[in-house]
LOSEVEX-752198 format. One record per residue: residue in three letters; x, y, z of N, C-alpha, C in turn. Coordinates in nm, 3 decimals, m for minus. Atoms other than C-alpha are relative to their C-alpha. Layout:
{rest->ALA	n_u->X	n_v->Y	n_w->Z	ca_u->X	ca_v->Y	ca_w->Z	c_u->X	c_v->Y	c_w->Z}
...
REM end
This chain:
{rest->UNK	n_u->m0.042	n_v->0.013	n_w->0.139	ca_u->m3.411	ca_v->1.168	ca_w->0.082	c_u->0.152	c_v->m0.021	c_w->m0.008}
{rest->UNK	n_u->m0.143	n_v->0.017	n_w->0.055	ca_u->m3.029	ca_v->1.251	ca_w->0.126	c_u->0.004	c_v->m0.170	c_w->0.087}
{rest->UNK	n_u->m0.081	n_v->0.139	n_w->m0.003	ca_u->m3.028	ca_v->0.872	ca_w->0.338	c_u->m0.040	c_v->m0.080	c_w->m0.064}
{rest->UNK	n_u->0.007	n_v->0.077	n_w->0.125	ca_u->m3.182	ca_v->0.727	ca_w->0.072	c_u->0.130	c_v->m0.024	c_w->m0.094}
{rest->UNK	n_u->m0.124	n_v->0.025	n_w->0.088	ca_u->m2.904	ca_v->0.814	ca_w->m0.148	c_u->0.110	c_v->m0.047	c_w->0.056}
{rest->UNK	n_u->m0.147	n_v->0.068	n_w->m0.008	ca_u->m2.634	ca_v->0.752	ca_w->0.055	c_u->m0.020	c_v->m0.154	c_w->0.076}
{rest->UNK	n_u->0.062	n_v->0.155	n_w->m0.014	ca_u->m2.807	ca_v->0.411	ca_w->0.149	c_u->0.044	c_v->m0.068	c_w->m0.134}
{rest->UNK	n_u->m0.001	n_v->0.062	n_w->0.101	ca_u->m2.814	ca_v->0.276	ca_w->m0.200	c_u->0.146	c_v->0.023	c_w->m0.058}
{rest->UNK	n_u->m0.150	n_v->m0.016	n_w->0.100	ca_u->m2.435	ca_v->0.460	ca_w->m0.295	c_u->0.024	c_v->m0.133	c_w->0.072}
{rest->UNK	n_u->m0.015	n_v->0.066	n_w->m0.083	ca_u->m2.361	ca_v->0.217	ca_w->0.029	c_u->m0.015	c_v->m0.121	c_w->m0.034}
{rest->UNK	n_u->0.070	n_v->0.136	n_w->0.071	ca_u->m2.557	ca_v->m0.099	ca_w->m0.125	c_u->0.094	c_v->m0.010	c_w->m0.100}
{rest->UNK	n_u->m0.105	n_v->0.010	n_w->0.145	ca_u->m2.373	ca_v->m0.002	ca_w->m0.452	c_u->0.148	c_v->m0.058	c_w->0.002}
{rest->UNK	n_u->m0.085	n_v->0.016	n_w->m0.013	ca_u->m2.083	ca_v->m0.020	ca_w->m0.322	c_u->0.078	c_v->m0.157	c_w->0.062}
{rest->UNK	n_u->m0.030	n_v->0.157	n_w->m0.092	ca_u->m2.074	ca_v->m0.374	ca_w->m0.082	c_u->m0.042	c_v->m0.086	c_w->m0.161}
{rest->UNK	n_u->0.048	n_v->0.150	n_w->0.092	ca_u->m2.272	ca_v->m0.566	ca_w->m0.387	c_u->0.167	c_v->0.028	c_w->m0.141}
{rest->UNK	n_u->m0.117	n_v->0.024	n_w->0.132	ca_u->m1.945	ca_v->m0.424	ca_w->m0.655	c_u->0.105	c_v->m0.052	c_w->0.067}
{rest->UNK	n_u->m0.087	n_v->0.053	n_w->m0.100	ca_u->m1.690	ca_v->m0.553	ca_w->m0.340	c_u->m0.013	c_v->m0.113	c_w->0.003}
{rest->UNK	n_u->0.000	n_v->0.173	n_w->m0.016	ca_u->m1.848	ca_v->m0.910	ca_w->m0.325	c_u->m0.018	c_v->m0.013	c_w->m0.160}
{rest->UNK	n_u->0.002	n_v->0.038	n_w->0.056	ca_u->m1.871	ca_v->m0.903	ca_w->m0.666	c_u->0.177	c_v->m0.040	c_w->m0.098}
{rest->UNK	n_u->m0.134	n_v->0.011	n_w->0.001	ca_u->m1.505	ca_v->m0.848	ca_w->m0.715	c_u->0.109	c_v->m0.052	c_w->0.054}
{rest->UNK	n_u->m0.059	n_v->0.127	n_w->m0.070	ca_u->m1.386	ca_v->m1.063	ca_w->m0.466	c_u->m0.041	c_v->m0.137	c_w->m0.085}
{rest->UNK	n_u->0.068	n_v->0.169	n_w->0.076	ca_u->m1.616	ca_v->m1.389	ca_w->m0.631	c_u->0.102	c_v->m0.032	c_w->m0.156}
{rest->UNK	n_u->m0.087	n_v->m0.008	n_w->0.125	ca_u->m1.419	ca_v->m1.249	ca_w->m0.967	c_u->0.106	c_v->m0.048	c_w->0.040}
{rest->UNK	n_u->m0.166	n_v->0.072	n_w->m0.055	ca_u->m1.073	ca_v->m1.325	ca_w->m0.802	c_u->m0.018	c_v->m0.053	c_w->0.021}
{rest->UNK	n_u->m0.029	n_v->0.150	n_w->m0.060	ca_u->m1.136	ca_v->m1.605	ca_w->m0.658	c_u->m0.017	c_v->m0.127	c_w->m0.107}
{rest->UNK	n_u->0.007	n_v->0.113	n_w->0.159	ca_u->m1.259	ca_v->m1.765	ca_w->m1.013	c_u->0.112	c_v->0.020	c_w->m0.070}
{rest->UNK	n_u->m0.098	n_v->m0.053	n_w->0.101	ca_u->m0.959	ca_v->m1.602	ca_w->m1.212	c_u->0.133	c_v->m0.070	c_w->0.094}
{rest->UNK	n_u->m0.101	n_v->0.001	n_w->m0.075	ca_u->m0.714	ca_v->m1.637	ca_w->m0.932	c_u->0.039	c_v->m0.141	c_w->0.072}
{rest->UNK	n_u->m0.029	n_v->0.089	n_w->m0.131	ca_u->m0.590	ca_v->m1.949	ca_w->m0.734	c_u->0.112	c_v->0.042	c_w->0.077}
{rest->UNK	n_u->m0.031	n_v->0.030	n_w->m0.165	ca_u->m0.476	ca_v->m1.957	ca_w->m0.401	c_u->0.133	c_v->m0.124	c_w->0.063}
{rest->UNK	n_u->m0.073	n_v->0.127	n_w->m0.024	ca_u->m0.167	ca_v->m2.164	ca_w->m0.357	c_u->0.101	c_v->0.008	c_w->0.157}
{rest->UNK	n_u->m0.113	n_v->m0.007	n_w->m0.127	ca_u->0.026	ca_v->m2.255	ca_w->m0.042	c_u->0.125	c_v->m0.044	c_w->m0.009}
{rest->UNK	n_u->m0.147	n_v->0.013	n_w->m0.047	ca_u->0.381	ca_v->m2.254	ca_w->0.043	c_u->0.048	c_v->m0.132	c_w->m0.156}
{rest->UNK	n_u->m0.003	n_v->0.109	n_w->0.077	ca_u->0.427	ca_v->m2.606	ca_w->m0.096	c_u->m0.052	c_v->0.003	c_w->m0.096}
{rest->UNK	n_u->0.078	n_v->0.064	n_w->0.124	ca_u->0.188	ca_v->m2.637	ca_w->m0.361	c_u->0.112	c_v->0.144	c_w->m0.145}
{rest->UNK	n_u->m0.068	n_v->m0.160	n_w->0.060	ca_u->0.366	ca_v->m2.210	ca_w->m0.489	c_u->0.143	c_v->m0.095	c_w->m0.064}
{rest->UNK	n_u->m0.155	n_v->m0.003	n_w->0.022	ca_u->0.729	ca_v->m2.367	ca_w->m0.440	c_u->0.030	c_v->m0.167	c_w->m0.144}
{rest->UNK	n_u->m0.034	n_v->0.120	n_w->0.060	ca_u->0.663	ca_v->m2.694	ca_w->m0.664	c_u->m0.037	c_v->0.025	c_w->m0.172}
{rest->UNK	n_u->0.085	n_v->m0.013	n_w->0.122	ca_u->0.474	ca_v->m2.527	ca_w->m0.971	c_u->0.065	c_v->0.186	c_w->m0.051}
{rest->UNK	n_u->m0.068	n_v->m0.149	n_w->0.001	ca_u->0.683	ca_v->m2.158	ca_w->m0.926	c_u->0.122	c_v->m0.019	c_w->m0.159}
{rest->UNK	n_u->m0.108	n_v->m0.012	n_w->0.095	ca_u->1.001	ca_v->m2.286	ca_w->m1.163	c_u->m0.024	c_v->m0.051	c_w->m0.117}
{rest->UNK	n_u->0.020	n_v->0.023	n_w->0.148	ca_u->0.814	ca_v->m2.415	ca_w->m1.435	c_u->m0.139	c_v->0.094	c_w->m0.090}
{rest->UNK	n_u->0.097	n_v->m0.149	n_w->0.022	ca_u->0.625	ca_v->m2.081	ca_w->m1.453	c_u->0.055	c_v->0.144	c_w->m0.041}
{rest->UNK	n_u->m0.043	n_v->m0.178	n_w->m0.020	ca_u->0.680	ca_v->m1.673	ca_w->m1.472	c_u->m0.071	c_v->0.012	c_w->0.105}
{rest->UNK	n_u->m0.025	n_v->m0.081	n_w->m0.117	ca_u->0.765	ca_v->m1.592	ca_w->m1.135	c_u->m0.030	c_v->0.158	c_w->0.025}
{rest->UNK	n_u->0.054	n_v->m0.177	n_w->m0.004	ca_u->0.639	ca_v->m1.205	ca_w->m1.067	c_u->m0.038	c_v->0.045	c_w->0.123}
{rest->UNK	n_u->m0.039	n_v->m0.026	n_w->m0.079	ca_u->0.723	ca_v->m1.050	ca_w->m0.799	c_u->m0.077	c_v->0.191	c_w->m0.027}
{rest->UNK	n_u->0.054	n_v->m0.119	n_w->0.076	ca_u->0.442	ca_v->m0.717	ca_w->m0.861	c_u->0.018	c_v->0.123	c_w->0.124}
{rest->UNK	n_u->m0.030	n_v->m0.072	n_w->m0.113	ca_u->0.578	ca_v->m0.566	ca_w->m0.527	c_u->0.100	c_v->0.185	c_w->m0.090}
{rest->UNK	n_u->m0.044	n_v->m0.104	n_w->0.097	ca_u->0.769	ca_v->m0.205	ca_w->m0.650	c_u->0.182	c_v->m0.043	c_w->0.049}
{rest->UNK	n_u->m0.085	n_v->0.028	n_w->0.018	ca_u->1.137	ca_v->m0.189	ca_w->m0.683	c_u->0.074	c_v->0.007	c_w->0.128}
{rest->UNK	n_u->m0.113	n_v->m0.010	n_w->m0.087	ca_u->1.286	ca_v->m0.075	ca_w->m0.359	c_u->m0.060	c_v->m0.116	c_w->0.135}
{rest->UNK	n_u->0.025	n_v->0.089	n_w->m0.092	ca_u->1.100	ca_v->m0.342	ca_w->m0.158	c_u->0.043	c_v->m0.124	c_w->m0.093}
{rest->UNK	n_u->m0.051	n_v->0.145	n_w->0.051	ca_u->1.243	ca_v->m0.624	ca_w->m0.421	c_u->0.119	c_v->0.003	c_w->0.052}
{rest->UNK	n_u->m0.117	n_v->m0.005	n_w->m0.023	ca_u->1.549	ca_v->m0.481	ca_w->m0.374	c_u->0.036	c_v->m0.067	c_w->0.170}
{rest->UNK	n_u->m0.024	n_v->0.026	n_w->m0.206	ca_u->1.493	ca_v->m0.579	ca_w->0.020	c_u->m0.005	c_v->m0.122	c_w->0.024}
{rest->UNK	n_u->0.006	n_v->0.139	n_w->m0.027	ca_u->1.425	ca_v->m0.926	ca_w->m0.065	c_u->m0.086	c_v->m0.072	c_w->m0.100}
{rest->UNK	n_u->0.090	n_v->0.052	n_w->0.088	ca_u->1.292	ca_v->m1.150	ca_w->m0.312	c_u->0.017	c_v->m0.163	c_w->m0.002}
{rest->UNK	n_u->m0.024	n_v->0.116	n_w->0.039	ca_u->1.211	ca_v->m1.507	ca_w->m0.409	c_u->0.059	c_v->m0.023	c_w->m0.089}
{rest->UNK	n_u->m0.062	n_v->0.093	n_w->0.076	ca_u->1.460	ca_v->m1.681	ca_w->m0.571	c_u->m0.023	c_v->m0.006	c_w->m0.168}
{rest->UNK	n_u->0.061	n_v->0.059	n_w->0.113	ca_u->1.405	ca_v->m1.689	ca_w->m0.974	c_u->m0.100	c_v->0.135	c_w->m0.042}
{rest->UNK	n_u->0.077	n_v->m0.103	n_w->0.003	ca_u->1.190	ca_v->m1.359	ca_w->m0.946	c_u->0.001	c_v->0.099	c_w->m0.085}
{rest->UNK	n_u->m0.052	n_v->m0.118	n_w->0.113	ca_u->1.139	ca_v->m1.098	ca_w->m1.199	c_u->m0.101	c_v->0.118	c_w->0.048}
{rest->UNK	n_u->0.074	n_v->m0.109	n_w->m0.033	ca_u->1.008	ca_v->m0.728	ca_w->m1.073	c_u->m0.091	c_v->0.056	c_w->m0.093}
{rest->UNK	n_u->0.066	n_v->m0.056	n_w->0.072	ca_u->0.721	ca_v->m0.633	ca_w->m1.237	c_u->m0.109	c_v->0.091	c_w->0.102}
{rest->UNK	n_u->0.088	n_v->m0.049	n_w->m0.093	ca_u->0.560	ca_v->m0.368	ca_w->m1.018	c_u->m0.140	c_v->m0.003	c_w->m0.055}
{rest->UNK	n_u->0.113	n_v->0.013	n_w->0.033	ca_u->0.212	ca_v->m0.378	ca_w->m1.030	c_u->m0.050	c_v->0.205	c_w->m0.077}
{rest->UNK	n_u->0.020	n_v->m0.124	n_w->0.025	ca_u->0.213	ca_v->0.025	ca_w->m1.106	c_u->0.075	c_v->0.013	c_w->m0.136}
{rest->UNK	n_u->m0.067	n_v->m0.017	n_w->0.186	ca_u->0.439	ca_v->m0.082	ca_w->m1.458	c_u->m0.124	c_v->m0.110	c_w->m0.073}
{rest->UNK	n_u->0.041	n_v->0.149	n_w->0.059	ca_u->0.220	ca_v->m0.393	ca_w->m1.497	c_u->m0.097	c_v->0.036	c_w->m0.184}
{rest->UNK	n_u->0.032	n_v->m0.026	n_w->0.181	ca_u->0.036	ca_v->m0.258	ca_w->m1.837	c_u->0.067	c_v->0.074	c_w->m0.067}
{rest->UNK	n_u->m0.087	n_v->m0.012	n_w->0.080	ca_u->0.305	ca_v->m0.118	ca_w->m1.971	c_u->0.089	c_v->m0.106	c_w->m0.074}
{rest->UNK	n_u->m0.099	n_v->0.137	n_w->0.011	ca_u->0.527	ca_v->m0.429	ca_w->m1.934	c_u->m0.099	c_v->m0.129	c_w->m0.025}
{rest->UNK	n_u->0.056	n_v->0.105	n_w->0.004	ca_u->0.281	ca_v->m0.668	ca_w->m2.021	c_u->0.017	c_v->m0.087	c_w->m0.128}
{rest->UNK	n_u->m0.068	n_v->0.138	n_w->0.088	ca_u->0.456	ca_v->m0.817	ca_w->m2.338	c_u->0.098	c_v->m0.063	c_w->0.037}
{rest->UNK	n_u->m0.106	n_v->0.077	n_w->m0.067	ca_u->0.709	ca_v->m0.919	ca_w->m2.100	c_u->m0.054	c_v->m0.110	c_w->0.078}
{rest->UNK	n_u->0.078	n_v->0.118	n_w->m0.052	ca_u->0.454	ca_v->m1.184	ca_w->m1.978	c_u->m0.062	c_v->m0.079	c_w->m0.114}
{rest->UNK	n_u->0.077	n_v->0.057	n_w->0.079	ca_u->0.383	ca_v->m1.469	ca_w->m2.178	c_u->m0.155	c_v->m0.065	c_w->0.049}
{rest->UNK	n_u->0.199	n_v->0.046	n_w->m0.064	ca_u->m0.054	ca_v->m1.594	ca_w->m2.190	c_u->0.035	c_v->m0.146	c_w->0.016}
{rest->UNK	n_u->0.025	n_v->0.128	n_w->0.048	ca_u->0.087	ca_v->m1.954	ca_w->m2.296	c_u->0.057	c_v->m0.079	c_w->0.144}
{rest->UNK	n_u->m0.083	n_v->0.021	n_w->m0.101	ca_u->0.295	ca_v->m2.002	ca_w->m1.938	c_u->m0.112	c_v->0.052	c_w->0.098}
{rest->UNK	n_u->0.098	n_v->m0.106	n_w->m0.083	ca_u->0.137	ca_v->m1.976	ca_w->m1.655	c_u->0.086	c_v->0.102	c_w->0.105}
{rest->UNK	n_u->m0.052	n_v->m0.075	n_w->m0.074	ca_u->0.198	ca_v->m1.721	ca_w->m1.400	c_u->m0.028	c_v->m0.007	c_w->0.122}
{rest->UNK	n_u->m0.010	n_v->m0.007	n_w->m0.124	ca_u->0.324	ca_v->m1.716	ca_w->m1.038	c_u->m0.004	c_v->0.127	c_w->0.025}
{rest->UNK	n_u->0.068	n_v->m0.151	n_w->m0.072	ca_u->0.172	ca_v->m1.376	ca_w->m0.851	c_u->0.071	c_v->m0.026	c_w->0.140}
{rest->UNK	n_u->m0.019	n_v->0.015	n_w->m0.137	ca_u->0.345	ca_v->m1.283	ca_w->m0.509	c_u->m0.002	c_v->0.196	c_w->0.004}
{rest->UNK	n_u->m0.058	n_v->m0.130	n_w->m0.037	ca_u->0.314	ca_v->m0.919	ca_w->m0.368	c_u->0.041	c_v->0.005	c_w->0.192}
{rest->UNK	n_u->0.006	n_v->m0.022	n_w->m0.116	ca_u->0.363	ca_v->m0.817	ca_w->0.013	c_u->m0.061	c_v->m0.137	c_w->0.091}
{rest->UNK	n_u->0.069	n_v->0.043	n_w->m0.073	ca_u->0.078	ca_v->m0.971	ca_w->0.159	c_u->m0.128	c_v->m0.026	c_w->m0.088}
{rest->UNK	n_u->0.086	n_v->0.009	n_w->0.042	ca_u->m0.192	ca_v->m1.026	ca_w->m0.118	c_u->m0.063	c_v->0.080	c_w->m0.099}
{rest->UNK	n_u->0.107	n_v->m0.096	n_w->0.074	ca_u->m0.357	ca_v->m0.727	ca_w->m0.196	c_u->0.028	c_v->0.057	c_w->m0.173}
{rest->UNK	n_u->m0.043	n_v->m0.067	n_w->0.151	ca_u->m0.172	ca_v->m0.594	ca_w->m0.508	c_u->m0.032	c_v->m0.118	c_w->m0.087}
{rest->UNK	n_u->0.017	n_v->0.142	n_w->0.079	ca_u->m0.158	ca_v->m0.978	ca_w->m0.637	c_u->m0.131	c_v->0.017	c_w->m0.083}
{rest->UNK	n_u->0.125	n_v->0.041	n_w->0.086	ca_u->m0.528	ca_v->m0.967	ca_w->m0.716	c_u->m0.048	c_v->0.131	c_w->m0.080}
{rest->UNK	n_u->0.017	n_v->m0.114	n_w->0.096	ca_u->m0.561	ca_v->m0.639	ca_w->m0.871	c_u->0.093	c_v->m0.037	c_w->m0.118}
{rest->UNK	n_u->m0.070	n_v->0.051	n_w->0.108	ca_u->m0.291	ca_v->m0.765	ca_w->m1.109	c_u->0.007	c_v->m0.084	c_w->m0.060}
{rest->UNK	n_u->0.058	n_v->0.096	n_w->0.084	ca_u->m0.443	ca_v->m1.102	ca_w->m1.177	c_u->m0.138	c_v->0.086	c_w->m0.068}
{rest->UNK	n_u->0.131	n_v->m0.099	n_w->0.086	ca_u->m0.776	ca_v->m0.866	ca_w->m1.265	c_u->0.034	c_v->0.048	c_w->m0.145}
{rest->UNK	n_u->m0.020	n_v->m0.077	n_w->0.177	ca_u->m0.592	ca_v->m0.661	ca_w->m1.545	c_u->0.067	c_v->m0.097	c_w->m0.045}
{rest->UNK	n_u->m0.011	n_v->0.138	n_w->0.103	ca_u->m0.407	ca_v->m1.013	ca_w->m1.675	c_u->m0.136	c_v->0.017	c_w->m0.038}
{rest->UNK	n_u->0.132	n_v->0.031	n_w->0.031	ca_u->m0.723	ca_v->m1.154	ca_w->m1.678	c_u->m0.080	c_v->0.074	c_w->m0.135}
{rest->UNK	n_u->0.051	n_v->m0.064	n_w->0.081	ca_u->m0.867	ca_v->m0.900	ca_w->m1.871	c_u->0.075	c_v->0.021	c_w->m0.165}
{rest->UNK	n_u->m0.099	n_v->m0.006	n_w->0.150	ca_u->m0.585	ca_v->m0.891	ca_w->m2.119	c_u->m0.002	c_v->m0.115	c_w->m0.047}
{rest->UNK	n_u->0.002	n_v->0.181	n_w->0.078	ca_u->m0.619	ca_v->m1.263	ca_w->m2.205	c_u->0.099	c_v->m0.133	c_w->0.080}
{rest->UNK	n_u->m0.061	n_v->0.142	n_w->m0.027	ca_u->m0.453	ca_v->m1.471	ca_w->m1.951	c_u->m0.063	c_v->m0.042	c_w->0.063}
{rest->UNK	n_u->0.156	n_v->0.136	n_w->m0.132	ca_u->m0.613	ca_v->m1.776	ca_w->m1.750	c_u->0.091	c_v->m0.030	c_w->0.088}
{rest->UNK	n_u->m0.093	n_v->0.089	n_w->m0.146	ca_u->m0.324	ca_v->m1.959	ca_w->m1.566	c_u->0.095	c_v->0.086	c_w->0.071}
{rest->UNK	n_u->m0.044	n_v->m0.122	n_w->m0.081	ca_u->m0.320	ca_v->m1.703	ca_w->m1.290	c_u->m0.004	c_v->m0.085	c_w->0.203}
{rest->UNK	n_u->m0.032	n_v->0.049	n_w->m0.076	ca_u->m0.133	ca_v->m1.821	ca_w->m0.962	c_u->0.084	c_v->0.080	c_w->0.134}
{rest->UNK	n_u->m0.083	n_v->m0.077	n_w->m0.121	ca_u->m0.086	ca_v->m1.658	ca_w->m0.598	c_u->0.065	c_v->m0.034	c_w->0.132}
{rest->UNK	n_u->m0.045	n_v->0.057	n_w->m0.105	ca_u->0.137	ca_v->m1.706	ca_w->m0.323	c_u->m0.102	c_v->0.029	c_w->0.139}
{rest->UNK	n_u->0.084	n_v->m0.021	n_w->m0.102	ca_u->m0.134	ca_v->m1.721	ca_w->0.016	c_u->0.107	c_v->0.043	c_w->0.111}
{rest->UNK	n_u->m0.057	n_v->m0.103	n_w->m0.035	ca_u->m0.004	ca_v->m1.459	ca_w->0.216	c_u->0.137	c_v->0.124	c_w->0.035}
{rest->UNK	n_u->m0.133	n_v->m0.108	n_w->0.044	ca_u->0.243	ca_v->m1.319	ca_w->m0.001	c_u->0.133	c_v->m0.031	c_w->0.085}
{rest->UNK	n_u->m0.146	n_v->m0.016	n_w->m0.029	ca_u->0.639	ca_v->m1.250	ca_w->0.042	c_u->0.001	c_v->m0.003	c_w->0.147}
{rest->UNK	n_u->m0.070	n_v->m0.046	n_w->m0.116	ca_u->0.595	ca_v->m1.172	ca_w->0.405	c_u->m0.001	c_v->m0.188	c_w->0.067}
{rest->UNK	n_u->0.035	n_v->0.132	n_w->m0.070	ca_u->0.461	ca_v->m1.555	ca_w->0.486	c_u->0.077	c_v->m0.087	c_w->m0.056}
{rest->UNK	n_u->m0.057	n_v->0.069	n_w->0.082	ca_u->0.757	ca_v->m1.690	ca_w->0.230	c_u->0.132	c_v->m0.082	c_w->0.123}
{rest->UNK	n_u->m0.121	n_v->0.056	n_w->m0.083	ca_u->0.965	ca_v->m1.961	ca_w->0.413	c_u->0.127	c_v->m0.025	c_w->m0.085}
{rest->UNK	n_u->m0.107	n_v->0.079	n_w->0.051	ca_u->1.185	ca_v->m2.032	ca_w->0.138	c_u->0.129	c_v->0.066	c_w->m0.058}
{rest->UNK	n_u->m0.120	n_v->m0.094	n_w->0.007	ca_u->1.500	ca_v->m1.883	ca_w->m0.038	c_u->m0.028	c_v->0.133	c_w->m0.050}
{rest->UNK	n_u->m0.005	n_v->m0.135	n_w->0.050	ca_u->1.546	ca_v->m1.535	ca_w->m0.121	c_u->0.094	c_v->0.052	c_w->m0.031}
{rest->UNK	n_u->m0.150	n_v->m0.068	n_w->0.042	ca_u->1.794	ca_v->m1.297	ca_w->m0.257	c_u->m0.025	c_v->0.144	c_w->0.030}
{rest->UNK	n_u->0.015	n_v->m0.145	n_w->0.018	ca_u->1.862	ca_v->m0.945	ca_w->m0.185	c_u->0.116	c_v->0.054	c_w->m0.057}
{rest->UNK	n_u->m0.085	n_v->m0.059	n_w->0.108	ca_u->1.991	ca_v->m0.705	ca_w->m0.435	c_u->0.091	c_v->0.122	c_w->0.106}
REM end
């Protein structure tokens, strides 16, 4: 009986994981290097990394919106613009296109594998 249950928490759990991945990947695009650096300056740049790792280095044009302020600060993002997403390495990015998303934006845009894979300029504070 108890591996019944923890069979099906188990099931529960992989089918809400692929279902939340399939969600990002419809909400979210995927941009590389080139395609990020050509469509970044006529966007909102967002940089959802937290403050003392912006401070260590950022793209160019960047505005800190940690992903841990991101619904507080979210009239500081316009829906009508789209938005450039970069964190670390990914992971925060799509949790923070999720709650956009949910708040009403569509043109949701991430750098493929984040700040650490960024060849291009940066600034540190």
């Amino acid at each position: 009986m108890e591996l019944g249950i923890l069979l099906a928490v188990l099931v529960g759990l992989i089918l809400f994981s692929v279902y939340r991945y399939m969600k990002q990947r419809r909400i979210l695009k995927t941009l590389d290097e080139d395609t990020f650096r050509q469509g970044y300056r006529k966007a909102q740049l967002i940089d959802v990394r937290e403050p003392n790792e912006f401070k260590g280095g950022h793209i160019l044009g960047a505005r800190n919106i940690p992903l841990s302020q991101m619904r507080q600060r979210l009239v500081e993002i316009r829906k009508d613009q789209p938005v450039y997403l970069y964190c670390q390495n990914g992971a925060r990015t799509a949790r923070a296109a999720l709650l956009l998303h949910k708040k009403g934006y569509s043109d949701l845009n991430q750098l493929k594998g984040g700040f650490k894979k960024w060849g291009g300029k940066i600034k540190k504070s």
